[in-house]
C-alpha positions in Angstrom: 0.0 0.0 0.0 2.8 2.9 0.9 4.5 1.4 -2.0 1.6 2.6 -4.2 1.4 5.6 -3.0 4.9 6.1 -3.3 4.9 5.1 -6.7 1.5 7.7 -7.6 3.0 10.3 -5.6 6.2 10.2 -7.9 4.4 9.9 -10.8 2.2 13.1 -9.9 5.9 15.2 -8.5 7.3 13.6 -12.4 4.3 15.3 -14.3 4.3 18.2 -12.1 8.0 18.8 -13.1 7.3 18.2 -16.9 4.6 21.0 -16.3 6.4 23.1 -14.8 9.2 22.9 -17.3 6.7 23.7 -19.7 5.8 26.7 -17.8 8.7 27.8 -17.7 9.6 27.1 -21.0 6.5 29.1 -21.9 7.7 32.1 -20.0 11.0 32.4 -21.2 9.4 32.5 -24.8 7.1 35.3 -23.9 10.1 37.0 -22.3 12.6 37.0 -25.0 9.2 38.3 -27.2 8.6 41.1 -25.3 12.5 41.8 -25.5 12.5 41.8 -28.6 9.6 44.0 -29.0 10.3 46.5 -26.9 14.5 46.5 -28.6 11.5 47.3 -31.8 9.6 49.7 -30.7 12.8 51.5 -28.8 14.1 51.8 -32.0 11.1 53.4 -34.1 10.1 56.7 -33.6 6.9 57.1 -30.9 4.2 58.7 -32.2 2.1 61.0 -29.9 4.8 61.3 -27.2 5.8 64.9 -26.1 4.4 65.9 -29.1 1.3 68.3 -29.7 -1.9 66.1 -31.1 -4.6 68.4 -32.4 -7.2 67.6 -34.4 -5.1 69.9 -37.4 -1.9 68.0 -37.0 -3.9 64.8 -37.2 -6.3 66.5 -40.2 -3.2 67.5 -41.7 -1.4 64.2 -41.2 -4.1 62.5 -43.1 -4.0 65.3 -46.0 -0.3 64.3 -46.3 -0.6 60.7 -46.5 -3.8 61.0 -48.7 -1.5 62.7 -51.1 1.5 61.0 -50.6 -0.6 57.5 -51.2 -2.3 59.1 -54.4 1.4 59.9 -55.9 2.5 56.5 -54.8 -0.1 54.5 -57.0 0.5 57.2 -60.0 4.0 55.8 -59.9 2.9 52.5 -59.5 0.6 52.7 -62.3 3.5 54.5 -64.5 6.6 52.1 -63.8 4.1 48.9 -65.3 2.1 50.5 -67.6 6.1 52.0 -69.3 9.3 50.1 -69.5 10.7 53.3 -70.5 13.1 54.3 -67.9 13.6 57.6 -68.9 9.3 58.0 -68.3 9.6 56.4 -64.8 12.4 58.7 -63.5 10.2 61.6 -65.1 7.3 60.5 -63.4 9.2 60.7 -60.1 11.0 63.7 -60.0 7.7 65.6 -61.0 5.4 63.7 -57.9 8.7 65.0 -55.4 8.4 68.3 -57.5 4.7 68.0 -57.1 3.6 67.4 -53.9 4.4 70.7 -52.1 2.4 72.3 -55.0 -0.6 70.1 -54.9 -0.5 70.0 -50.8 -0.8 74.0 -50.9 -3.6 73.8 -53.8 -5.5 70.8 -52.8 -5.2 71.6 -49.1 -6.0 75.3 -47.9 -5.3 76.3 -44.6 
């Protein structure tokens, strides 16, 4: 009879341990995770941290990105719809040279 429970108890302390390896295998996972998104997120700039966040930054914000997205697929659309290179490089330099221009025109203050 004691040598029963001997025997159970071991087997219950044996799967305890594999469980607890386990766990602990688990945690050191999620650990070396977090380091390594927090060494990310260290590294990219934060966003809404000591700086002012109006509604016109954020309006603006989207303005810029609307038009920066809309000069993006014009390029897109240019560099397969050519396989001139001389056309692509064009197309380019006037979006860089155009986006001021359209921001001012497009966007009013």
């Amino acid at each position: 009879m004691a040598k029963e429970r001997a025997l159970r108890r071991a087997e219950r302390e044996r799967e305890a341990a594999i469980r607890a390896a386990a766990r602990a295998a688990e945690a050191e996972r999620r650990e070396r995770r977090e380091a390594r998104k927090r060494r990310v997120r260290s590294a990219l700039p934060r966003f809404g941290v000591g700086t002012h966040q109006g509604i016109l930054l954020r309006r603006r914000r989207i303005q810029n990105f609307v038009l920066f997205d809309l000069l993006l697929v014009l390029n897109i659309v240019v560099w397969f719809a050519t396989d001139v290179w001389s056309t692509r490089i064009l197309v380019l330099i006037a979006c860089v040279l155009s986006f001021p221009v359209l921001k001012t025109l497009l966007f009013p203050r």
